[in-house]
N, C-alpha and C positions, 0 to 999 in steps of 0.2 A: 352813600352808594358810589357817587362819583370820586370822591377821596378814596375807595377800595380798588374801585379802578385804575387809577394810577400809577397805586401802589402798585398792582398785577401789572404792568408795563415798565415800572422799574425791576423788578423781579426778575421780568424775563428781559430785558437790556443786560440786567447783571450776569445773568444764566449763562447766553450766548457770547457773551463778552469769556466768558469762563472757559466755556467750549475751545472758543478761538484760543485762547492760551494753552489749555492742556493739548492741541493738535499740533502748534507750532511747537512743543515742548515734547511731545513724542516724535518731530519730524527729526529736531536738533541732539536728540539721543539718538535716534537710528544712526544721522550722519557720525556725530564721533565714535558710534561703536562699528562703524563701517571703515572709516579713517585709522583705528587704532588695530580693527582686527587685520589691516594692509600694510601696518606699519610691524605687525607681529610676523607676517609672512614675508614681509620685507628681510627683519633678523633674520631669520632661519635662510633665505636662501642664500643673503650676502655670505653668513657665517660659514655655511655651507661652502662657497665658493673659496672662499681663504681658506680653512682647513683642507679642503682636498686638494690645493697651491700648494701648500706647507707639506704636504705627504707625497710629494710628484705625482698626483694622481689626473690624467691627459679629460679633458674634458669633452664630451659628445653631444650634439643636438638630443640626445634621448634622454641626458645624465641632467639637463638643464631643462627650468620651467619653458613654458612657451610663451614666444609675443607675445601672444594673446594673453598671458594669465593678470587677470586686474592687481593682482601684486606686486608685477615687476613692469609690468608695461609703462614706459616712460621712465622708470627710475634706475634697472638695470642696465637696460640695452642703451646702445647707443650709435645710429644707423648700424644695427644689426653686429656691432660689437659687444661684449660684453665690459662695464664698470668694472674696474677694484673699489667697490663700497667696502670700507670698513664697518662693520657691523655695532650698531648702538650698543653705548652700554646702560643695560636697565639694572639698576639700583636693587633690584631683587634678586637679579642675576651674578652671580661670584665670577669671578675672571676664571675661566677654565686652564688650564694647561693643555699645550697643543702637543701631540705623539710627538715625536721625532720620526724622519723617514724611515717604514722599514721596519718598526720595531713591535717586538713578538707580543701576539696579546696578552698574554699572562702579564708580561711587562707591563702595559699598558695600562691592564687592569691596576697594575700596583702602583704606578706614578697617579691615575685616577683617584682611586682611594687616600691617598696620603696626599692629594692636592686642594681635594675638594673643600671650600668653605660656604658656608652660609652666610650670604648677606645679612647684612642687619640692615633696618627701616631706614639709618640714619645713612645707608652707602658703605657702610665700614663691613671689614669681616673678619673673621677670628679662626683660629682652628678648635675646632671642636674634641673633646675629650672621648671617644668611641667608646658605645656602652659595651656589654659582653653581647655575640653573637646568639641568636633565635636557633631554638633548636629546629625549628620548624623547617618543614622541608623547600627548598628551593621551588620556584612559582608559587609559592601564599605569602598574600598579605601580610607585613608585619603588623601589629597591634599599633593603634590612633595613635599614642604617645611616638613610635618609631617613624610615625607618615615623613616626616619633616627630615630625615636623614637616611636616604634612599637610593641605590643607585638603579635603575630601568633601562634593562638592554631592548633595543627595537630593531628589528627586524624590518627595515622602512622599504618595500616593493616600489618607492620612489626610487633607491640608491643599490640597484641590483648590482650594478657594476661599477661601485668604490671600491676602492682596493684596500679600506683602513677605516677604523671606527670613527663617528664623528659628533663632537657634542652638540646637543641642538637646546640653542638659549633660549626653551622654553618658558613664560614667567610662572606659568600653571607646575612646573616639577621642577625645580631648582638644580637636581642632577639627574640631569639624565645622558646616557650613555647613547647613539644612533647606530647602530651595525647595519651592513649591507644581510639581504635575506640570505644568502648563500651562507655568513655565518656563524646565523642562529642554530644551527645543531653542535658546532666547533664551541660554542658560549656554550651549550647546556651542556657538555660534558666535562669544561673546565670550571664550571659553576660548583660543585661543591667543594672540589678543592679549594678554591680562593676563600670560600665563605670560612672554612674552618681554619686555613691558614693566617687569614688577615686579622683575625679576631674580626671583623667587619659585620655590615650588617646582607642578610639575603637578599637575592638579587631576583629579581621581579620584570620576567621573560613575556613578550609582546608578538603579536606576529605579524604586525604591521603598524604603519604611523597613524592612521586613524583609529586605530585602539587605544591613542598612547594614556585618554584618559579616564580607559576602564583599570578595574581593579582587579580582574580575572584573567585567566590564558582563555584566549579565543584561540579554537584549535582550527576553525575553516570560516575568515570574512566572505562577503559576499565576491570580491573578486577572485577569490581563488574558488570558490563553490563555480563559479561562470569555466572555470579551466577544468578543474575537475568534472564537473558535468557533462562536459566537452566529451571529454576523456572515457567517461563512463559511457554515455551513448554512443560513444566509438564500440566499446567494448562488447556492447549488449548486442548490436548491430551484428559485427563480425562473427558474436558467436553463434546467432543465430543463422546466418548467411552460409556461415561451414560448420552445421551441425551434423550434417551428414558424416562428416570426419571422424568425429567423436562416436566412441562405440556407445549405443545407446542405453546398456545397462551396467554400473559401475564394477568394477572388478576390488572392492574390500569385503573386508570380513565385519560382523560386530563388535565397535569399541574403538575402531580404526582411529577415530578424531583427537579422542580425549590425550593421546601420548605427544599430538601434535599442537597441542595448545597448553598456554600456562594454566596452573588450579585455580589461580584467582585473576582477577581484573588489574590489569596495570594501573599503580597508582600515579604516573605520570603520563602525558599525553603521547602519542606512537604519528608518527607522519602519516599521512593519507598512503607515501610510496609504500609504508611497510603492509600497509592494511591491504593497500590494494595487490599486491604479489601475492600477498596469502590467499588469493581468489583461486588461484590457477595451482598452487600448493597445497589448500586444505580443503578449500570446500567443492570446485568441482570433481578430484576423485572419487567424491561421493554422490553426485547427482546421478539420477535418474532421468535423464533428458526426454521428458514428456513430449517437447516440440521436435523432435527426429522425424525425419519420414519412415523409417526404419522400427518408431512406435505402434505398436501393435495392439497393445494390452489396453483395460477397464473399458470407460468411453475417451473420446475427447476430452484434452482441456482447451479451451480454445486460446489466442493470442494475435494480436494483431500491432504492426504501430501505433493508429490511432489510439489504440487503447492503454499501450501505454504510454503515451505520448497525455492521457488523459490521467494516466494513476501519479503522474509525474506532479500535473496539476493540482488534482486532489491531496496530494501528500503537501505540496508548498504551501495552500491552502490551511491546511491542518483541520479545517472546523470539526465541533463533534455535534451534526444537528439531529440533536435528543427531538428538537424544537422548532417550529416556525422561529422564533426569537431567537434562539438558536444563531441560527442561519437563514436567513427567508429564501434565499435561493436553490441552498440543497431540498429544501423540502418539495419548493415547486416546483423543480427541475425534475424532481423523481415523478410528481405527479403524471406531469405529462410526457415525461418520457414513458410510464408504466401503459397509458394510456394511446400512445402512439403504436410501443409494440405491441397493444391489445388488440388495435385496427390493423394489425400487419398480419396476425394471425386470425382474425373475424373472429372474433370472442365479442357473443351476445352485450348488450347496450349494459345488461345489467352491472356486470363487472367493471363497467369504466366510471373513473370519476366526472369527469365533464367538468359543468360548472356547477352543480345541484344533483348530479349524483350519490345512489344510497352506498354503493359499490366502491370500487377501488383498486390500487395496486399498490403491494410495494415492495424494495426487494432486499431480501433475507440472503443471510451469508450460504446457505445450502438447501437443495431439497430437503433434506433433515431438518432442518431449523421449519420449518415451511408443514411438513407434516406433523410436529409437535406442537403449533400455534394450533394447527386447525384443529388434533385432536385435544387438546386442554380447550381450546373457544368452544368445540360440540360439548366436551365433559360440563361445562360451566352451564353453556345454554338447558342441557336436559337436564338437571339437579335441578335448577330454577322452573322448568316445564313440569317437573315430577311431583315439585313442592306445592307446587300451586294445587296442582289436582289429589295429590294427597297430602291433604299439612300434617299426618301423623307422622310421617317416613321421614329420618331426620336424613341429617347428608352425608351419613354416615352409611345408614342404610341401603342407600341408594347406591354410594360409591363401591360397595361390595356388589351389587349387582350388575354394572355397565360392563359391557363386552363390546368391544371393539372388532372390526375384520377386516381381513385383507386375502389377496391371491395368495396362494401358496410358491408363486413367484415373485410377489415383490419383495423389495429390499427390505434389507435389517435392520435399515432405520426405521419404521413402521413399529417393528417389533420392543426397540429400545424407546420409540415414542410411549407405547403403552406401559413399559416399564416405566420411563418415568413421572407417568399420568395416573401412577397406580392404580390401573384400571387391567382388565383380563382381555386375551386377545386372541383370536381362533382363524386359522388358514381356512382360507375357503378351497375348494379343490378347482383346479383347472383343467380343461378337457386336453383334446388330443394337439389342440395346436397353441396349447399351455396360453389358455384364454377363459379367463374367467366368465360365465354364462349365468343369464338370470332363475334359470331355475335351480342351480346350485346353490348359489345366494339364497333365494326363498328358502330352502328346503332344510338349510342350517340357521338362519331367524325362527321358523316356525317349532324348530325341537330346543331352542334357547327360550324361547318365548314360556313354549309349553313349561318349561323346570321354573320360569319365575324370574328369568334376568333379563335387561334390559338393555337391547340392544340401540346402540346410539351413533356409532361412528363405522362408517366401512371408504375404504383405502382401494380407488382404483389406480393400477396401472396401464401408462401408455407408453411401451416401450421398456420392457420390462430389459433389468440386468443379465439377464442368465442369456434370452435370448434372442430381445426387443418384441416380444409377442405386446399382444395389445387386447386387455378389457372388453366385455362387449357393454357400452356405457348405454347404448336404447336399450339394451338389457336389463340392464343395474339402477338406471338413474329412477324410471317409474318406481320402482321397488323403494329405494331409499327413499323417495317425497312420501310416498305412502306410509311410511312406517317411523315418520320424523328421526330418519338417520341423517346423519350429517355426512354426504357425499364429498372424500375430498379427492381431484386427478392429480396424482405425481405422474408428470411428462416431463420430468427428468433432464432425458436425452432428447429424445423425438419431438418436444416440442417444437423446437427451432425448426422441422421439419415442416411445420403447419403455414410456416411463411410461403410455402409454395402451394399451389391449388390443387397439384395433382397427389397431396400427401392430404390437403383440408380435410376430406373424408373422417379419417383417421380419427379427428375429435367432433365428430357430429354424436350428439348426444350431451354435450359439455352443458348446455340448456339445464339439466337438471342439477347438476352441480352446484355445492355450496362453496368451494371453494378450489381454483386451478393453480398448480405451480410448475415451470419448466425453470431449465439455467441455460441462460447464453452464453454462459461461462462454459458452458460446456460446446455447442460447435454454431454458435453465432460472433464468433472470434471478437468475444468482449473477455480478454482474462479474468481470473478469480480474484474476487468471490462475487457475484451477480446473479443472484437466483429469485427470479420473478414472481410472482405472487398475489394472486386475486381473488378478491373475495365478494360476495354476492347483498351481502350487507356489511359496511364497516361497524356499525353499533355492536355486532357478535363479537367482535374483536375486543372493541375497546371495551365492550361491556365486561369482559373476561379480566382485559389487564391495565384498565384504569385507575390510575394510582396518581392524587394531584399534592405531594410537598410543595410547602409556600414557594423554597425556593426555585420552584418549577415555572411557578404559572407565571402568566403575559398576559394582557388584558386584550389581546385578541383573542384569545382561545376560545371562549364559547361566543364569539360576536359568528361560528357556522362559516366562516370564510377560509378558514385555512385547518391545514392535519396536523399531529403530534405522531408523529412518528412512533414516537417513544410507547406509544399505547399498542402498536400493530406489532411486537417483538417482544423478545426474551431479554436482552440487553437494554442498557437504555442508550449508551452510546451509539453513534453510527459515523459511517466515513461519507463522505462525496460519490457513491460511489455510480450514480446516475450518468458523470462525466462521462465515464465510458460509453455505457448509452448512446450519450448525446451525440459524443466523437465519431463512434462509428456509424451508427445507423445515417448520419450525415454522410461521412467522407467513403460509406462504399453504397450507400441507396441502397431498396429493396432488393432492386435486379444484382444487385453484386452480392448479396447473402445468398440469393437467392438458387446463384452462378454455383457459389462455393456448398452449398448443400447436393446440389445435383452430382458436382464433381465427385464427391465422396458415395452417391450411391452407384455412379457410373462404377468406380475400383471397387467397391465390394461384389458389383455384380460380377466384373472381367473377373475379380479371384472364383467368383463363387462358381466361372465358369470352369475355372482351371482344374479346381478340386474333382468336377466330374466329367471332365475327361479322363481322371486318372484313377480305374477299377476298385485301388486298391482304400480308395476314402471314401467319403459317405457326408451328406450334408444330415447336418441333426434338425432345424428348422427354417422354416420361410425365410428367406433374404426377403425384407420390405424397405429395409433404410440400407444404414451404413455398417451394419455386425452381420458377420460369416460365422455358424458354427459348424463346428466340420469337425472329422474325427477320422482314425486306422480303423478301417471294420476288424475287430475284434476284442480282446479282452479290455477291461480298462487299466489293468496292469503293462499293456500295450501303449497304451497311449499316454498314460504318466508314465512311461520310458520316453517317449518320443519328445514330450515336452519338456524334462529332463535335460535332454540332447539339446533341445533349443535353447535351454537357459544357460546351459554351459556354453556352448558356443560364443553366448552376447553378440549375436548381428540382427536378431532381430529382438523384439519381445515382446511376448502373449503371456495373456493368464487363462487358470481354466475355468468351468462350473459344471452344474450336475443337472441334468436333464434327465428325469425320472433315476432310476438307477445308472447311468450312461457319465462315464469321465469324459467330457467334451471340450475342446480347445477353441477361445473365441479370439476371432480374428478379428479387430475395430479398427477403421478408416479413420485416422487422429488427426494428424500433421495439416497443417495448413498447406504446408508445402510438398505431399507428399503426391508421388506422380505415378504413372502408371508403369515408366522404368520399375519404381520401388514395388510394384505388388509382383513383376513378375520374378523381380530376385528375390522377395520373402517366399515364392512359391518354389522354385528352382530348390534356393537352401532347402526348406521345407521338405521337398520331395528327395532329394540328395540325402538327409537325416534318416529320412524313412526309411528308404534305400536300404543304408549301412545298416540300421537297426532292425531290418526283418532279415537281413542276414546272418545278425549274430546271435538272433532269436530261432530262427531256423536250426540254425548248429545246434546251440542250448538243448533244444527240443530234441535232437536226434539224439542227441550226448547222453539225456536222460532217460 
């Protein structure tokens, strides 16, 4: 035992003894490859300095490294003179030929080509016998065999202002060619001429020296993305800043685009300049500029900087969190952001995640998206509820008899949900203030009921499209707990309205609800796409579109601590898109949504005053938010003349809808920016149109 012991102590003397040599031996490699990569940036800049000599090209503190760079420091400078280092010769490296002053690049190119040699191992060099040229297109690869006889134009954002190409004695590329950036588009154009002229081989175009050894064209490094970016959020800024300027609905016709753009994809790369003029060339004559103050039509879209300021992030980001695993950050970040706006609207305890909550939020690219989860989770839950209590009825059986409902004001998306849930779906009627009422609801359950079908899912609105009327939900919601339907609220628009307390009201009754969705994308000035969504149990959900491929899972997933996104949605991808969220609800607080909500019902009410001062209009329903509908008292062939008038004009723009039989024109408070100047000149125009138009109508009438 004590001879084992020993031994265990020579063992580990040898070990540590080991140690110590492999550390000194890893220190003693660092240094010489720190020595030799100084001695590499040494070449290049000496080399540097003599060819630009040799070309008369006048030298600037900007054109030259700095003291400070650990390459030249001590060896270039010389109190603050520069050396004529002659530049080493490395044995790998062929003696270049130096331009002559002045002389044209095509020239250049040709004394390059017929000078260049390859070292050989031994220091000697030879001229080589050029194979026949690559048919391949300029900027690819030539084929492994070709690697070794290459020439590479670079484009070096070091040598913006050389006046002349410059060889850089790279050992990693034996030739390669250094152009100033300025004239790398001057090289691409005389690029295929040379390649088929010379017999030579293709030339293999850079857009910078720290590309020099990739083997692809990088169309945008990270310093020119920092310019461009620049540039971009200049752009976005300003346009936004004078969008007033721009008339707010585009003046083409259909097809406009297609004559303005090539039929296929450029196969070589186009400069950022060219991309970016074609902005104000092709694609804003066709925008529809939703953020105008002078926007009138649908609802809101909203937009603010922080939020893009956050979509900017999320895009650099890239991630796609399907997954906790994923991303762990997009998922938790959505949690408790869904959660934070759920205390901002007082949305009952059930709906929030917490920390052990059964509930939840999360947010879906559209109210649409949002009412096709809920109604496929209700379809899925009552087949399984139906089964149980009758195991004869297959799911076949059953799916022939689920009917689904909704107001006969809500949206069309409702109606394409049920289409695509293959399931049947039936308006409920809405009374006089286009609001759905519990005993209407009862009254078409009890005559579906009676024929044998099985009602499962009904669709309230708050804030309907047509004319933001609103559900009566202490109505509706006892009814659906009673009859195990699946209540879901689309608050759309109006939800962002619940942020404030004197709108709360509004969604009292949510209590019964199985599951709520609004979009802050719409006027919580988070841009698209953000549409919110909660649900009163997440099991309904996941139980519906739980789907686990090996290469899915993470062995947190069932440790109950964290969501799968990917089960609460139709898609399994998803973007960042919480950042907004997070951006905003931070950089404007409650009180500043809250500021911006009030503003917009203050201008609908001043329009909604203006309209009845003037005999000749008529309000169609209750102003309660931010939408006017208003109409010419008479024919509706009147008032689709007048809004005609409007759309021709392009200064303002509205759409319409249909309020019982009645063509109605809806006025929506949009813009972020839009001010109370702007409602009295959409009214002014407005009344001005009318004007002219019961004039010409009058006449018509007499005429006939």
């Amino acid at each position: 035992m004590e001879g084992s012991g020993d031994n265990t102590c020579v063992r580990r003397e040898q070990v540590n003894d080991l140690l110590s040599l492999v550390v000194e031996l890893k220190d003693e490699v660092e240094r010489l490859r720190t020595i030799r990569e100084r001695e590499r940036e040494i070449d290049w800049w000496a080399h540097t300095l003599r060819v630009r000599e040799h070309v008369g090209a006048s030298h600037t503190p900007e054109d030259l490294p700095p003291a400070s760079h650990p390459a030249v420091e001590g060896d270039l400078r010389e109190e603050g003179e520069w050396k004529q280092v002659p530049a080493r010769r490395s044995r790998q490296i062929p003696s270049l030929p130096l331009p002559p002053p002045q002389l044209p690049l095509q020239n250049w190119y040709g004394i390059l080509q017929e000078e260049l040699a390859v070292g050989e191992e031994d220091g000697t060099s030879r001229q080589e016998v050029p194979e026949r040229p690559s048919r391949r297109r300029p900027g690819i690869t030539t084929s492994s065999r070709r690697k070794s006889r290459r020439v590479i134009v670079v484009g070096d954002s070091l040598l913006k202002r050389a006046e002349g190409p410059i060889c850089h004695p790279d050992p990693l590329h034996r030739e390669v060619c250094c152009l100033p950036g300025a004239w790398v588009k001057e090289v691409l154009d005389k690029v295929p001429t040379l390649v088929n002229a010379s017999d030579y081989y293709p030339l293999l175009v850079f857009q910078g020296f720290s590309d020099i050894k990739s083997e692809t064209l990088i169309p945008m490094d990270a310093a020119e993305f920092r310019k461009r970016g620049k540039e971009m959020v200049d752009y976005i800024a300003d346009y936004l800043e004078k969008i007033d300027k721009r008339q707010v609905f585009p003046d083409v016709e259909p097809g406009y685009l297609r004559p303005l753009i090539p039929d296929c994809a450029p196969q070589d790369p186009e400069s950022f300049e060219d991309v970016f003029k074609d902005i104000e060339k092709i694609i804003m004559p066709g925008v529809t500029h939703w953020h105008s103050p002078y926007f009138f039509a649908y609802f809101p879209a909203a937009s603010s900087f922080p939020a893009l300021l956050a979509d900017m992030l999320c895009g650099g980001i890239g991630c796609v969190g399907f997954s906790w695993a994923a991303s762990p950050a997009c998922t938790e970040l959505e949690t408790v952001m869904l959660d934070w706006l759920g205390k901002m609207i007082n949305l009952p305890e059930e709906f929030l995640a917490g920390k052990d909550g059964q509930g939840g939020g999360v947010i879906q690219g559209s109210a649409s998206e949002a009412t096709l989860i809920s109604l496929l989770a209700a379809r899925t839950k009552t087949i399984r509820r139906v089964q149980s209590e009758k195991p004869e009825l297959t799911e076949a059986d059953i799916m022939g008899r689920l009917v689904a409902y909704a107001s006969d004001q809500a949206h069309s998306s409702v109606e394409k949900a049920a289409l695509i849930g293959g399931v049947k779906i039936k308006n409920v009627s809405s009374d006089d203030t286009f609001s759905v009422c519990g005993s209407a609801l009862k009254k078409v359950l009890d005559e579906d009921k009676a024929s044998g079908l099985i009602p499962f899912f009904f669709c309230a609105t708050l804030g309907t499209t047509p004319c933001c009327s609103f559900d009566k939900l202490l109505e509706l919601g006892p009814i659906c707990n009673k009859e195990n339907i699946w209540m879901h609220i689309d608050a759309a628009y109006a939800g962002s309205a619940f942020i404030c307390p004197e709108f709360r009201h509004l969604l009292n009754g949510v209590e019964f609800a199985d599951s709520f969705n609004f979009n802050p994308h719409k006027w919580l000035l988070v841009n698209f796409d953000c549409s919110a969504m909660w649900v009163k149990k997440r099991s309904d959900l996941t139980g519906a579109f739980k789907l686990e491929p090996l290469y899915l899972q993470h062995h947190h997933q069932e440790s109950g601590l964290v969501t799968d996104y990917r089960h609460w949605q139709i898609p399994l991808g998803r973007r960042f898109r919480s950042l907004k969220l997070w951006f905003v609800l931070r950089m404007y607080g409650v009180t500043g949504l809250q500021e911006h909500i009030r503003k917009h019902v203050r201008l609908s009410h001043q329009f909604e005053h203006l309209v009845l001062q003037d005999e000749r209009f008529e309000i169609c329903a209750e102003v309660v938010l931010g939408l006017v509908c208003f109409r010419l008292k008479g024919s509706n062939e009147l008032n689709k003349a007048l809004l005609k008038s409007i759309d021709e004009a392009k200064k303002i723009h509205l759409v319409p809808c249909h309020l019982r039989e009645k063509f109605v024109l809806r006025f929506a408070i949009c813009s972020r920016t839009v001010e109370s100047t702007h409602i009295k000149f959409a009214w002014q125009h407005i009344s001005q149109l009318a004007t002219d138009l019961l004039k010409t109508w009058e006449l018509n009438h007499h005429q006939q």
